[in-house]
N, C-alpha and C positions, 0 to 999 in steps of 0.2 A: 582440594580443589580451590584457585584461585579466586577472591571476590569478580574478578574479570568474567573468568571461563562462566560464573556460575549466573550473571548477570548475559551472557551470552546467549544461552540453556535457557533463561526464562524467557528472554526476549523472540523466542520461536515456538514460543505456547501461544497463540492465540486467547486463551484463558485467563491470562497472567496481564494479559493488556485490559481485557473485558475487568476487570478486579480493578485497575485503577480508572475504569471511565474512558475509556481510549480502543481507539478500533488497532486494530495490528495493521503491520505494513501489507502482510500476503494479503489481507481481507481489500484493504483501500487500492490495490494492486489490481483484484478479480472486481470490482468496483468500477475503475477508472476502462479494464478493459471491453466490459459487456458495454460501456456506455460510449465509447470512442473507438471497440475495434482493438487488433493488435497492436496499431501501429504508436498507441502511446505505453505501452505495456514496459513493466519491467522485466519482462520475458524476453523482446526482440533485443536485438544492439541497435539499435534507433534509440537514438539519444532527441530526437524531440521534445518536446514538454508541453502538455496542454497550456492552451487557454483557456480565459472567462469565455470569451464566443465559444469556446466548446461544448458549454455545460449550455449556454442560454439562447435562447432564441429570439428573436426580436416580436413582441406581438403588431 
């Protein structure tokens, strides 16, 4: 197995990321969904991209 492929393979352990201090993409993915809805999701083909006004509310 190639350094590539085998670097590929880890990078879809969520495990593998938590070992070096780092959230996985599918985690900040289901993250960004519950907190904004589908519509910024890497699930849709909506290519949007949040903003800061999305996360913050003005008090």
């Amino acid at each position: 197995m190639s350094n590539h492929a085998r670097l590929e393979q880890l990078r879809r352990i969520p495990t593998e990321w938590h070992r070096r201090g780092m959230t996985s993409p599918t985690e900040i993915d289901q993250l960004v969904t519950e907190r904004l809805g589908h519509r910024y999701s890497n699930n849709t083909l909506n290519t949007s991209e949040p903003s800061y006004a999305d996360f913050f509310v003005a008090a």
